[in-house]
Structures are given as C-alpha cells and as structure tokens.
N, C-alpha and C positions, 0 to 999 in steps of 0.2 A: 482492593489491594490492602486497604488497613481495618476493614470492618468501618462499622456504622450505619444507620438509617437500614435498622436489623439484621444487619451481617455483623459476628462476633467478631470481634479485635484479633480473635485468634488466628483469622486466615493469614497473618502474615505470617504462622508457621506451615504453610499447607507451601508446595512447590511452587513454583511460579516464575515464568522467562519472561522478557521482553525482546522480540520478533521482529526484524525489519524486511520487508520484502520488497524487492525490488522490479522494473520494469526490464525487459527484456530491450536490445537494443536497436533503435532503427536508424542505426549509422553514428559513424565519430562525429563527436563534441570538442568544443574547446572546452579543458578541463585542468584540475591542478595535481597534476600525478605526484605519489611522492622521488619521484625524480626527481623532481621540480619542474619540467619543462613537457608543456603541453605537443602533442602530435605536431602543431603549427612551428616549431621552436622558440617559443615566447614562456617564459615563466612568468606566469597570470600575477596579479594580487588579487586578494580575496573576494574583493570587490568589483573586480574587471567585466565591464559589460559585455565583451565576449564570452562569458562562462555560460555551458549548457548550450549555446548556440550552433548551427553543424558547421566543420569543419570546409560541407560542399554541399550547399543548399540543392543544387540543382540532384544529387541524389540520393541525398535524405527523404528515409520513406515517411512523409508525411501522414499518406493513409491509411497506415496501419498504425500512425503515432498515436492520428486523433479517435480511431476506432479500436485501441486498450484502452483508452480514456474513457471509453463509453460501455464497455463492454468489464472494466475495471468494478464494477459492484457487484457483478455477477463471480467473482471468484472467492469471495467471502464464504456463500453459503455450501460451493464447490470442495473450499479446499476446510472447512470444518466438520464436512462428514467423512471427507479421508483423513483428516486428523484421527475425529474417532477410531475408526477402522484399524488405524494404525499402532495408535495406545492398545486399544484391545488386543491387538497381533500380539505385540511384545509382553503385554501381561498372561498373555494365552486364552484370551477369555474370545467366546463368541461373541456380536453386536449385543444380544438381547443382556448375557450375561453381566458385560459391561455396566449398562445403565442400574445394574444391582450392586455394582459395587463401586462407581467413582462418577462424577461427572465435570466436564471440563466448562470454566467459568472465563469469557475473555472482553474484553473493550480493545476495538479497533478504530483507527482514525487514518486518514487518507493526507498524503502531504505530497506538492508537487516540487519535485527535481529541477536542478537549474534548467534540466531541458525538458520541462513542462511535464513530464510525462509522472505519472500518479505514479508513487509507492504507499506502501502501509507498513504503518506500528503498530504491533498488539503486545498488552496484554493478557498475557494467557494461564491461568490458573487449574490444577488439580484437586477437585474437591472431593470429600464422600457423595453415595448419590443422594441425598438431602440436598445438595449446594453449600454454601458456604456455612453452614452450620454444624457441619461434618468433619472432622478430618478425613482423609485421602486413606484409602491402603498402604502399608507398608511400603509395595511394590512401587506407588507412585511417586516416581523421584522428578526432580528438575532434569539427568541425564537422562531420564525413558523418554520424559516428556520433549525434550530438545533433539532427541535420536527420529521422534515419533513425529516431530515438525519436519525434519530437514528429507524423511519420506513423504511427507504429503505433499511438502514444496515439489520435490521433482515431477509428484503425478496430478499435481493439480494443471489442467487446462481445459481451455472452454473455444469451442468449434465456433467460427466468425463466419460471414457472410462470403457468398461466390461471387466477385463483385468483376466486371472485364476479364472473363476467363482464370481469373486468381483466386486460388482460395485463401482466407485468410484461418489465421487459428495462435489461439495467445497462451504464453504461457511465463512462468517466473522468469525475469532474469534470473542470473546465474549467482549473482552476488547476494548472500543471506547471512545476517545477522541474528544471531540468540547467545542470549548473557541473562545468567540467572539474577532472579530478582534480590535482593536482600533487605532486611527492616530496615528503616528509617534509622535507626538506632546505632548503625556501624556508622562511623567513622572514617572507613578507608576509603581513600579519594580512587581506588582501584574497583571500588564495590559500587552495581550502579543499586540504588534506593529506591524505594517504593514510591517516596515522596517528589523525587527528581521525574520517575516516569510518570507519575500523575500530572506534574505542570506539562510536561511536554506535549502530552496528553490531552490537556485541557488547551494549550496553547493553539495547535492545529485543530482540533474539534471546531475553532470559530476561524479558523483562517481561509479565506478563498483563494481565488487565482489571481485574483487582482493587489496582495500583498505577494505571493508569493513568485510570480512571473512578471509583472508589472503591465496585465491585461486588464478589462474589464471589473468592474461590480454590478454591472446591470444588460440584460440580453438585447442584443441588437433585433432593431425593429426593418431595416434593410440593407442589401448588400453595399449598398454605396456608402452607407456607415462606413466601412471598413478602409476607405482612401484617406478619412478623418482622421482617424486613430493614431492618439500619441503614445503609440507602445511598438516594444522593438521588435524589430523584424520578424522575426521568428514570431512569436507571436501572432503579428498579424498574418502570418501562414496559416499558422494553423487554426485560426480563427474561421481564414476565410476556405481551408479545406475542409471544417468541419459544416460551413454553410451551404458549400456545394455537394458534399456528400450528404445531408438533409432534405434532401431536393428527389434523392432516389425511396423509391417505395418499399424496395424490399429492409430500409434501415430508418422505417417509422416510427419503429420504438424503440428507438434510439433518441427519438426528439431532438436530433443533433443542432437544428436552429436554434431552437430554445436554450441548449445548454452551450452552444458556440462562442458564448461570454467566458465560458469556464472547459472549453477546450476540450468539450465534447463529456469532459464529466458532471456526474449530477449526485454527487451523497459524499458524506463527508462520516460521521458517526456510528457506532454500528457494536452492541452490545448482548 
C-alpha cells in the first residue's frame, strides 16, 4: 500500500479500496442498531455479553454457521477470478487481454463478528501488468474498481455439502463495505489512510477466535472437553457443532475436529 521491500513508494498513486465482506445470516443476534435498541428491546452497551449471541438459540442455524466458517477460505480464490472478470468487463478487455494491460494486487485477513461467524478485509489494489512497478491504465480508477467489487460480491458463492436431505450453498452477506484508500499524508478524519488499514490489517492477521469470541487457543483433544469450557454459550455451540459435524465423512476436509477450537475456520492471512 505504501511501497517498499521493492515495491515503489509510488503505488500509493495507483487506485486502491479497502473491502469488507460480510457473512451471510443464520438468524437474529442481539445487536446495537442504530436505533439504539436491539430486536430484544434492550439498548446493549458496547460491551454487553449478549452481543452477536442468537436471539433464539433453539433456531439458530448453527450448521450452516460453523460450515461458512469452514468453507470461508475457499471464497478468496472464488471471488478474485470474478473480480478479474469483472474489471475486464468494464474496461472492455477479454481475460487474456487484461493481464496485458493491469493487474490487481490485494492483502486479505479474516476477522470474526460478534456472532463468531468470519468476515474479510481487503486490500485491493490496481496495478500496471508488471505489479506494483507499474502505474494502472488510465481507465483504472477506484470507481471501476469498487463498481467491479460490488459485482463479484453478488456472484461470488461456493456449492457446500448435501448433508440430512439439505443442501447447503454460501454466499456474501448482504452488507458490503468499499471506501477508497487515500495516502497517509491527508489529514481528513473523513479519509480512511493507507496507514490506518495496514494496522488494522496487521492487527487481525495475528488475531484468533480465542481474542475475538472468547473461545479456545488450542484444539480440543475430546468431546467431553467441551462441558469444561469457560466460554460463553454460543461458543460452546458451535464448538460442539463443529465437532459433531467432523465425525461425518463426507466433510473430511474440512478437519472440522481439528479446527473446532476456532469454530470450524482454519486461515487467517492471504495475499
């Protein structure tokens, strides 16, 4: 975002948003609308252990919570070749001619929502096709590029397993954030900086589930673990759904045991 460690300092002229994608939803939360006052009629504080928790546990779909969580890495590489695609659309260029004239440069990092469930921040940049040594074409602005996001968000999804007669199948929530990048250098508490999304950036890249939902740092070695556990309910939900669903064959690789400490996800970084 700012050059160095041979990237020129000048890429902070080249376009560049920062992206927040959301999960899709599996039932009301308690939450802090700006109404003020949650679905429950309580207006939360900030801090309030109810937040992100479901409103009605009993039909809160938990197995579809913890299998976007698993199946949440796989939309990275999904929703970067319709990015592609998509940039090209607008600039008029075919796939192949694209890679002759721009390439897209991003850092993604995975952050869990009060109600455990994974979203992503990216980074995403317009380069010439050299990478960041390059300025971008003309044509590649921060509005193609944010026009050419908020298409790939709606058609990015990725087909989930046929599990008890259901099929499963994920795709963005609805809620999408992009706000173009600006240098370091502005001043306006309006403008978000390059330097503000690299901490943030840096911040979640080392965060796990165990800061951020108040789960696990290390994977459980058996189910009765799970009656121990000094984490709040929800949590231990979906802990112990992602352990039971590790148990079925057709969602092996998934490793859902192993990653059931972190709520069925497993990758945090991704550039």
């Amino acid at each position: 975002m700012t050059g160095g460690k041979g990237t020129p300092e000048t890429v902070d002229t080249h376009s560049r948003v920062f992206a927040t994608f959301t999960a899709p939803s599996f039932g009301p939360v308690h939450n802090r609308p700006s109404s003020g006052r949650c679905r429950c009629g309580v207006a939360h504080p900030t801090n309030a252990p109810a937040l992100g928790s479901p409103l009605d546990p009993e039909r809160y779909d938990y197995e579809a919570a913890v299998l976007w969580n698993g199946h949440a890495g796989k939309f990275g590489a999904r929703f970067t070749i319709l990015l592609r695609r998509a940039v090209a659309r607008r600039a008029g260029l075919t796939q192949r001619e694209f890679r002759e004239h721009a390439r897209i440069s991003f850092g993604k990092v995975a952050e869990y929502q009060k109600r455990s469930a994974i979203h992503f921040h990216a980074a995403i940049r317009l380069d010439g096709p050299e990478g960041g040594s390059q300025l971008p074409p003309a044509w590649a602005t921060a509005e193609l590029l944010g026009d050419a996001i908020r298409d790939a968000t709606r058609r990015t999804d990725i087909p989930g397993p046929h599990l008890d007669g259901r099929d499963h199948r994920f795709a963005f929530g609805r809620q999408l954030d992009i706000r173009a990048l600006r240098s370091a250098d502005f001043t306006n508490a309006a403008q978000l900086t390059d330097r503000a999304v690299a901490v943030y950036i840096a911040k979640y890249a080392t965060k796990g589930a165990e800061t951020a939902t108040g789960t696990l740092d290390r994977p459980l070695k058996l189910l009765a673990e799970i009656a121990t556990l000094d984490v709040p309910e929800h949590a231990r939900h979906l802990i112990r759904t992602a352990w039971i669903l590790g148990a079925r064959p057709e969602l092996a690789e998934l490793r859902l045991r192993v990653w059931a400490h972190m709520l069925g996800f497993r990758g945090h970084f991704q550039a």
